[in-house]
C-alpha atoms as a printed R data frame, in Angstrom:
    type eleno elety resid chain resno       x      y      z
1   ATOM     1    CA   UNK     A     1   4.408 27.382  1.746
2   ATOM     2    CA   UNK     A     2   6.820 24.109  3.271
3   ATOM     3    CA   UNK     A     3   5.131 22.218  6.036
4   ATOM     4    CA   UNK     A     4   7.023 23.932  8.536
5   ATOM     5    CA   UNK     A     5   5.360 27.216  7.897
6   ATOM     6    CA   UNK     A     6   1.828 25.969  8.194
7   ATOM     7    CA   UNK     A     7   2.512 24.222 11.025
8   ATOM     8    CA   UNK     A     8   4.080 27.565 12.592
9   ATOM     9    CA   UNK     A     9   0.803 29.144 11.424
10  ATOM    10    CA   UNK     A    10  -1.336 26.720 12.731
11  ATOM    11    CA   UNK     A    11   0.435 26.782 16.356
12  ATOM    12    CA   UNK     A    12  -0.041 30.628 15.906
13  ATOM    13    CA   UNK     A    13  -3.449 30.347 15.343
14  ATOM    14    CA   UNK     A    14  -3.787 27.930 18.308
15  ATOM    15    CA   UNK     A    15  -1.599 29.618 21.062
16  ATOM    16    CA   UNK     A    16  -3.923 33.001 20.219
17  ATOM    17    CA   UNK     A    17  -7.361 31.197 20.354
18  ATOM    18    CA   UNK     A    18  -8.068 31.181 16.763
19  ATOM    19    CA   UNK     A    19  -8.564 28.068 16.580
20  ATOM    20    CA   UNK     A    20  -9.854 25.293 19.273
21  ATOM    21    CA   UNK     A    21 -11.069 22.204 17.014
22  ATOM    22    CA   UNK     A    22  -8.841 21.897 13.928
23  ATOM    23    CA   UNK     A    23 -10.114 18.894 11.205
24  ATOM    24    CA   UNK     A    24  -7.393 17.147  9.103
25  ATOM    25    CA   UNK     A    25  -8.656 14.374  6.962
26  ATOM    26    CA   UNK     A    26  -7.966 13.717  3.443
27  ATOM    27    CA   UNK     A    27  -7.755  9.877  1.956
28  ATOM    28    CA   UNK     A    28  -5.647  6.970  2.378
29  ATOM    29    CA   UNK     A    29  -2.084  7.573  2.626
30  ATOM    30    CA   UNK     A    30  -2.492 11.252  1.890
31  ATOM    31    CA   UNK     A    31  -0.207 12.225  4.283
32  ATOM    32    CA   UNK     A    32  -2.690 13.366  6.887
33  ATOM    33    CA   UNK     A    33  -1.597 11.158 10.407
34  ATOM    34    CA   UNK     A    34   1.831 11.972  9.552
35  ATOM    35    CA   UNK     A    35   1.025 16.001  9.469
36  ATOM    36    CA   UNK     A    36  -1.316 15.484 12.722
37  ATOM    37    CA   UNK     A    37   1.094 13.799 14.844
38  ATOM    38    CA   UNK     A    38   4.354 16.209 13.536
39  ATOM    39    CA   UNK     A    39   1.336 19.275 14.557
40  ATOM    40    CA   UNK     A    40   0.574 17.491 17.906
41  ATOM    41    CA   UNK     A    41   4.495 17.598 18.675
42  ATOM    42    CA   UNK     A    42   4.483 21.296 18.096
43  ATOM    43    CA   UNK     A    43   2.067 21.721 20.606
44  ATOM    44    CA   UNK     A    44   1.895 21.728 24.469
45  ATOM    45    CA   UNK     A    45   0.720 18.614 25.024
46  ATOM    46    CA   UNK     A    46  -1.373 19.071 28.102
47  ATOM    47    CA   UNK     A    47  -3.307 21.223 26.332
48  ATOM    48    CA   UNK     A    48  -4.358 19.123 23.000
49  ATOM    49    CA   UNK     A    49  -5.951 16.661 22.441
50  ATOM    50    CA   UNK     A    50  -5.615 14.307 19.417
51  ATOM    51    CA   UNK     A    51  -8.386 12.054 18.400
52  ATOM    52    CA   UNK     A    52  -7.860  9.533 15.394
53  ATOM    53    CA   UNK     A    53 -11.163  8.824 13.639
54  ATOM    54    CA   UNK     A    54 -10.116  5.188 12.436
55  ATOM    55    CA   UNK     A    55 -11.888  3.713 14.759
56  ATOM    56    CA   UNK     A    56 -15.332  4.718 13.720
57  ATOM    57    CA   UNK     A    57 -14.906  3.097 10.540
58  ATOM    58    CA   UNK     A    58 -17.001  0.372 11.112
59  ATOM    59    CA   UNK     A    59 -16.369 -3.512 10.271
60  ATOM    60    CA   UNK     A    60 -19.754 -3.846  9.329
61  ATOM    61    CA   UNK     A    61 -19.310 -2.128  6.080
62  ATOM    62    CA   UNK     A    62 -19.117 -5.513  4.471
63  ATOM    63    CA   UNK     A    63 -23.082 -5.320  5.016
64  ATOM    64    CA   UNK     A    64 -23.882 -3.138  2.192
65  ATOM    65    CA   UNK     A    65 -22.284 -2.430 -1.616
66  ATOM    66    CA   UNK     A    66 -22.249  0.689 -3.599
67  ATOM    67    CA   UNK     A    67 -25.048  1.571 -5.829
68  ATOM    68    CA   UNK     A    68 -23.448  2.056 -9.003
69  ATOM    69    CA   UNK     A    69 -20.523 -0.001 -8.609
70  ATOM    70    CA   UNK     A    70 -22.426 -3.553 -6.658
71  ATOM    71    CA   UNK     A    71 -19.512 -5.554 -7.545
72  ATOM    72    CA   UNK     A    72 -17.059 -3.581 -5.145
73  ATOM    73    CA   UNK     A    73 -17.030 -3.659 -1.005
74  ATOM    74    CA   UNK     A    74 -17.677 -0.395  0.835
75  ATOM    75    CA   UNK     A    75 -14.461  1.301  1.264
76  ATOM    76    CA   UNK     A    76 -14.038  4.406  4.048
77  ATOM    77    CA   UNK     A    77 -14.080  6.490  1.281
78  ATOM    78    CA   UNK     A    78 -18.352  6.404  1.657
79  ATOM    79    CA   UNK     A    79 -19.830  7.956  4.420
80  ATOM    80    CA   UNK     A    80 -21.901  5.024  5.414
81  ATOM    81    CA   UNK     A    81 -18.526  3.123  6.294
82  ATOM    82    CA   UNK     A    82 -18.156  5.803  9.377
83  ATOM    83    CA   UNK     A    83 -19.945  5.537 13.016
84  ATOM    84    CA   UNK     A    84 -20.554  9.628 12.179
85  ATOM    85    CA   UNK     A    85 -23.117 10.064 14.778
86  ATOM    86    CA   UNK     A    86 -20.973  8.246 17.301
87  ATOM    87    CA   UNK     A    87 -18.034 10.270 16.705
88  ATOM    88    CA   UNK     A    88 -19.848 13.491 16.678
89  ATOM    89    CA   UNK     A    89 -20.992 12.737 19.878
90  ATOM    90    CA   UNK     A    90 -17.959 12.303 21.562
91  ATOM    91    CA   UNK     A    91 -15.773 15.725 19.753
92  ATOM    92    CA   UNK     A    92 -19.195 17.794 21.049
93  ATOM    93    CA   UNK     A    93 -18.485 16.055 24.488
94  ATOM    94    CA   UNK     A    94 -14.806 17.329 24.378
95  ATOM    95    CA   UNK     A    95 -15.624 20.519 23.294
96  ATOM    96    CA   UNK     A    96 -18.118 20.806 26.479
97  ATOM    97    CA   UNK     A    97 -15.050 19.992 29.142
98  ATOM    98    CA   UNK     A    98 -16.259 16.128 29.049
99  ATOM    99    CA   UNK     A    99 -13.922 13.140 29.078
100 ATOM   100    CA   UNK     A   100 -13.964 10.765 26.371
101 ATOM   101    CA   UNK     A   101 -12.861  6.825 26.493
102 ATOM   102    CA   UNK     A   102 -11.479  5.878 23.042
103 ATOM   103    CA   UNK     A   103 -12.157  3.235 21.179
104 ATOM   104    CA   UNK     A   104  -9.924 -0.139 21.492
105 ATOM   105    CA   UNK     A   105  -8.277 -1.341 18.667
106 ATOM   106    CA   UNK     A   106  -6.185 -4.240 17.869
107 ATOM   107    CA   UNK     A   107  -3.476 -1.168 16.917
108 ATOM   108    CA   UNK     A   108  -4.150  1.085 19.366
109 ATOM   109    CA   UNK     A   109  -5.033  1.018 22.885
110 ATOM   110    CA   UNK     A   110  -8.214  2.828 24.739
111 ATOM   111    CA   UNK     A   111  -7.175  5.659 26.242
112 ATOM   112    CA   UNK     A   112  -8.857  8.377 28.255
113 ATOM   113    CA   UNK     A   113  -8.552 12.238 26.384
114 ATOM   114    CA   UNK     A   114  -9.521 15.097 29.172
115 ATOM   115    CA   UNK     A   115 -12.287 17.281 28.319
116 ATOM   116    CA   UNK     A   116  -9.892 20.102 30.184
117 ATOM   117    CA   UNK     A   117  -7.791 20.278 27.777
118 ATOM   118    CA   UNK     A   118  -8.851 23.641 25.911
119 ATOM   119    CA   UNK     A   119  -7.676 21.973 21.956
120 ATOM   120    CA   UNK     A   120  -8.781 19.472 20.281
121 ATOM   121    CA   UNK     A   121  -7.508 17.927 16.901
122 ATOM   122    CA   UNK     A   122  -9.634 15.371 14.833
123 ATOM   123    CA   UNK     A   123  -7.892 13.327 12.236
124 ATOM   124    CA   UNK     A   124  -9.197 10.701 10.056
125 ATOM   125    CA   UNK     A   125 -11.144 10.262  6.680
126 ATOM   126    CA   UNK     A   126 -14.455 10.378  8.898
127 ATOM   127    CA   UNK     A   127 -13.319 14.315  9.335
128 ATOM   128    CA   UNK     A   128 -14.738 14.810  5.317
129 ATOM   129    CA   UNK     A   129 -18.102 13.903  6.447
130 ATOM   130    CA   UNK     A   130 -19.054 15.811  9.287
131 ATOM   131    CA   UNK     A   131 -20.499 18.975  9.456
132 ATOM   132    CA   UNK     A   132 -18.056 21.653  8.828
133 ATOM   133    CA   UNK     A   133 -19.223 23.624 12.038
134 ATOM   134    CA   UNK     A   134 -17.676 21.198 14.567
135 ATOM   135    CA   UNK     A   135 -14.545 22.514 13.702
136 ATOM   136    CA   UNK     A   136 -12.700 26.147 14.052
137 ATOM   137    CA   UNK     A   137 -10.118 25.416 11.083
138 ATOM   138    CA   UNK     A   138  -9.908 21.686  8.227
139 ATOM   139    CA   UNK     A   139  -6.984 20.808  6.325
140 ATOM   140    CA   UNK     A   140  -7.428 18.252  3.517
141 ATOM   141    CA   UNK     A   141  -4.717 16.130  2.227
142 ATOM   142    CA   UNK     A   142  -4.520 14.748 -1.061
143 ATOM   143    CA   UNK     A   143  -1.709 12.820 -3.640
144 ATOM   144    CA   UNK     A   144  -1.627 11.357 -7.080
145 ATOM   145    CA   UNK     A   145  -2.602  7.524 -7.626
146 ATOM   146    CA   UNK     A   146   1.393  6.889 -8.012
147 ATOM   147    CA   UNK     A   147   1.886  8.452 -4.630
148 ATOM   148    CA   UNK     A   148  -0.983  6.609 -2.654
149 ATOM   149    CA   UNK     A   149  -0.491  2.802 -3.919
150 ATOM   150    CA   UNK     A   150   3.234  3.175 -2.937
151 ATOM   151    CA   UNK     A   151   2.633  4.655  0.572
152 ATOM   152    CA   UNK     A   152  -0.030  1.999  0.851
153 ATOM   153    CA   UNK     A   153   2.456 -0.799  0.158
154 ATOM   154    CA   UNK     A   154   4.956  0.797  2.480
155 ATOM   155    CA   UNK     A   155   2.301  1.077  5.030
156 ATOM   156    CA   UNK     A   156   0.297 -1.637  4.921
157 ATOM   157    CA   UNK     A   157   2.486 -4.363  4.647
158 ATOM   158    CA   UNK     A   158   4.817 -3.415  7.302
159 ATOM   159    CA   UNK     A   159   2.815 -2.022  9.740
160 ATOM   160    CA   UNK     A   160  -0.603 -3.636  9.256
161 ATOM   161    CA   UNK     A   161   0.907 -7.228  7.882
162 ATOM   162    CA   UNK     A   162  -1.176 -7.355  4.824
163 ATOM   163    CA   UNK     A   163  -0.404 -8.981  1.386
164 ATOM   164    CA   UNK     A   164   1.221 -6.919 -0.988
165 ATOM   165    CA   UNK     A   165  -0.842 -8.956 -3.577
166 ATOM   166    CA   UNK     A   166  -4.195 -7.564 -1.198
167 ATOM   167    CA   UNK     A   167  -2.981 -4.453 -1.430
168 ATOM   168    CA   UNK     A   168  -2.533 -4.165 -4.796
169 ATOM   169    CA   UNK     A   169  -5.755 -5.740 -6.088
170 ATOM   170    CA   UNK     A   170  -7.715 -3.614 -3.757
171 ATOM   171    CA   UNK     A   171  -6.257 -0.483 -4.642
172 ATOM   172    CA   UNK     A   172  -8.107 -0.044 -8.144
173 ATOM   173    CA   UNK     A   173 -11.324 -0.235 -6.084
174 ATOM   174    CA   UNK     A   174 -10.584  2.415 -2.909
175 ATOM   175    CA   UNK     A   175  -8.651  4.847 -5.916
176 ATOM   176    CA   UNK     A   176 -11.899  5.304 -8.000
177 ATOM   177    CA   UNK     A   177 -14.256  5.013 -5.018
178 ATOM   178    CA   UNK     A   178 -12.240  7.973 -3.819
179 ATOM   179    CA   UNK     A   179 -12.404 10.178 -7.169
180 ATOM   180    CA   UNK     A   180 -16.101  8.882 -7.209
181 ATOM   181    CA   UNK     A   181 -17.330  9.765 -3.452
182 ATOM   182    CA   UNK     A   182 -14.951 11.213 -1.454
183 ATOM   183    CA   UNK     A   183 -12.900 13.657 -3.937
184 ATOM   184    CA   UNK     A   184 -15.650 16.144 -3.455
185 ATOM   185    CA   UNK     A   185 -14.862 16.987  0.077
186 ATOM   186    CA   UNK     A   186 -11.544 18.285 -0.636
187 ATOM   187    CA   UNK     A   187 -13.542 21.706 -1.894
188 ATOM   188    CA   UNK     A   188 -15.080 22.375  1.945
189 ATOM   189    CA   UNK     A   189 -11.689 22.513  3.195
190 ATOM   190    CA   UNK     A   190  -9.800 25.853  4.406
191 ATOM   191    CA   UNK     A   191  -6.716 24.029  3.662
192 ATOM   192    CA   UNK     A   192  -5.979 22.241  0.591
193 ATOM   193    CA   UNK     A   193  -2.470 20.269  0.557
194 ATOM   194    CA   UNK     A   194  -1.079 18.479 -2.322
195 ATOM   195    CA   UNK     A   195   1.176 15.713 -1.909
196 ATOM   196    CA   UNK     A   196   1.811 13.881 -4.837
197 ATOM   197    CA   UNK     A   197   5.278 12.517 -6.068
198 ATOM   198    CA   UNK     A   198   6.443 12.975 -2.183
199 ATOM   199    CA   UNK     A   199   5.814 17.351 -2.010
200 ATOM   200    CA   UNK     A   200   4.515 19.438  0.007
201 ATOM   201    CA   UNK     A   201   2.131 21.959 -2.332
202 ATOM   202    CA   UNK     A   202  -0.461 24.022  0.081
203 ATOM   203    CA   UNK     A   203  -3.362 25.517 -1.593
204 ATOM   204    CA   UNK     A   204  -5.698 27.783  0.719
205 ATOM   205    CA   UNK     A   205  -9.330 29.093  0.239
206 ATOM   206    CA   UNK     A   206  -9.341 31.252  3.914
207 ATOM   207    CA   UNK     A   207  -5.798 32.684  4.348
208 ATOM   208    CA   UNK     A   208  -5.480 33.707  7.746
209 ATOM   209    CA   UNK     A   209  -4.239 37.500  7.700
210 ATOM   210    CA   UNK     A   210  -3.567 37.931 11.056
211 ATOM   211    CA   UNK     A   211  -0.944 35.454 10.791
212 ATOM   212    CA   UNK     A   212   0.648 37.354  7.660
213 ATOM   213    CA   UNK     A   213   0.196 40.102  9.554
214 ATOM   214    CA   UNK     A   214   2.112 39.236 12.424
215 ATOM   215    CA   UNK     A   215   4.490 37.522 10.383
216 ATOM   216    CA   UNK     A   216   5.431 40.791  8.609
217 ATOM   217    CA   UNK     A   217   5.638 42.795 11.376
218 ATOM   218    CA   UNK     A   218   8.462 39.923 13.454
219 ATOM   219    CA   UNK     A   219  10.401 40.000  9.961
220 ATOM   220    CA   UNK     A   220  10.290 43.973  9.589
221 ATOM   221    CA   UNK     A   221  11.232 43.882 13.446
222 ATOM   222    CA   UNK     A   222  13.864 41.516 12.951
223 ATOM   223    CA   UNK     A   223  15.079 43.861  9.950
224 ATOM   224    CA   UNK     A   224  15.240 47.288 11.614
225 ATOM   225    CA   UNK     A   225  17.295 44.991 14.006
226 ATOM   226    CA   UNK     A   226  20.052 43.810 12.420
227 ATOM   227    CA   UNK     A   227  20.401 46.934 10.776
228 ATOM   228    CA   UNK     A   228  21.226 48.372 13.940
C-alpha cells in the first residue's frame, strides 16, 4: 500500500465515523509529523483537530537516568520523559466538546483547538504510551538506524540549530534507548509503517474491510462503466 492509499483509507474511515481520535506516533524522525500534517491536509479542516505531543516531553528529564544504562540522559524514548497524565487530560477534554490551550513553545506558538470540532488527531512519541483506548485507530512509524541519524541531521540542524557534532554523539544513545524501551510499542499498533532507506512499507494487524469493501465495489463500478 503507497501513502496515498492509506491516507485515502484513513479519510474514508473518518468522513464515515469510523474513526474520531486517530494516534500516530512512532520514534524520532520516523516519518510520523510529516504523515500527520500531509493527513491533516486531506481533511476538512474545521473539523480536525491536530495536537502535537512534543510539548509534554518534559525538560525535567535531566532529573533522573535509566536503570540499566546510568551513564546515559533520559531520552523521549522512556515514558517518564512525557507529562502523560497532563496530556491525557486534555485529548479526554477534546473528546468531551472542551477547548484546549496548547502548550507554548519556543517553536510553536499556543494556540486554542475547539472541542467542536468532531476529530481529533494526536501525534507525537508520547502517543506509544498512553492507553490504547483513547484512541479509535494508531499508526506507528518506524525506519532503520541509517534512515533516522540522516533525517536527524537534516532536521535538527536546520530547523532546530543544533550541532551536527551533538547530533551525532547523541544518536548512539536515543537509537538503543529506542530498541531498548520504546521498540515494544510498535506491536499495539493497528498500523505498522516501515520507512527505512526513504519507503513507504505498511504492515497492518486490523485491516479495515469496509474500506476494501467499498473500494471494490467504486472499482467494479468504475469497470462496468467504461465498458459501457
Amino acid at each position: 500500500m503507497k501513502k496515498k492509499d492509506l491516507i485515502e483509507q484513513l479519510v474514508s474511515e473518518v468522513e464515515t465515523g469510523r474513526i474520531r481520535t486517530l494516534g500516530i506516533y512512532g520514534h524520532g524522525a520516523s516519518g510520523k509529523s510529516t504523515f500527520a500534517q500531509e493527513l491533516y491536509q486531506a481533511l476538512d479542516p474545521t473539523t480536525v483537530n491536530l495536537l502535537e505531543t512534543d510539548p509534554y516531553i518534559t525538560s525535567e528529564r535531566h532529573l533522573v537516568v535509566p536503570k540499566q544504562a546510568p551513564d546515559q540522559k533520559v531520552t523521549a524514548c522512556l515514558p517518564v520523559a512525557h507529562e502523560l497524565a497532563s496530556l491525557q487530560r486534555d485529548i479526554l477534554a477534546l473528546q468531551a466538546g472542551m477547548d484546549v490551550l496548547t502548550i507554548d513553545e519556543p517553536w510553536k506558538a499556543s494556540e486554542i483547538l475547539s472541542g467542536a470540532k468532531p476529530i481529533l488527531i494526536v501525534e507525537g512519541m508520547s502517543v506509544g504510551f498512553l492507553p490504547k483506548e483513547l484512541f479509535d485507530k494508531t499508526i506507528c512509524f518506524y525506519t532503520d538506524e541509517e534512515t533516522e541519524l540522516k533525517r536527524r541531521l537534516a532536521r535538527d540542524t536546520t530547523m532546530r540549530n543544533r550541532d551536527a557534532s551533538f547530533v551525532l554523539a547523541s544518536h548512539q544513545t536515543r537509537r538503543e534507548q529506542y530498541l531498548r524501551y520504546y521498540r515494544e510499542t510498535e506491536s499495539k499498533a493497528d498500523i505498522l509503517v516501515d520507512q527505512s532507506e526513504d519507503t513507504f512499507k505498511v504492515k497492518m494487524t486490523h485491516i479495515d474491510t469496509h474500506y476494501i469493501e467499498e473500494k471494490t465495489v467504486f472499482y467494479r463500478y468504475k469497470s462496468v462503466i467504461l465498458e459501457r
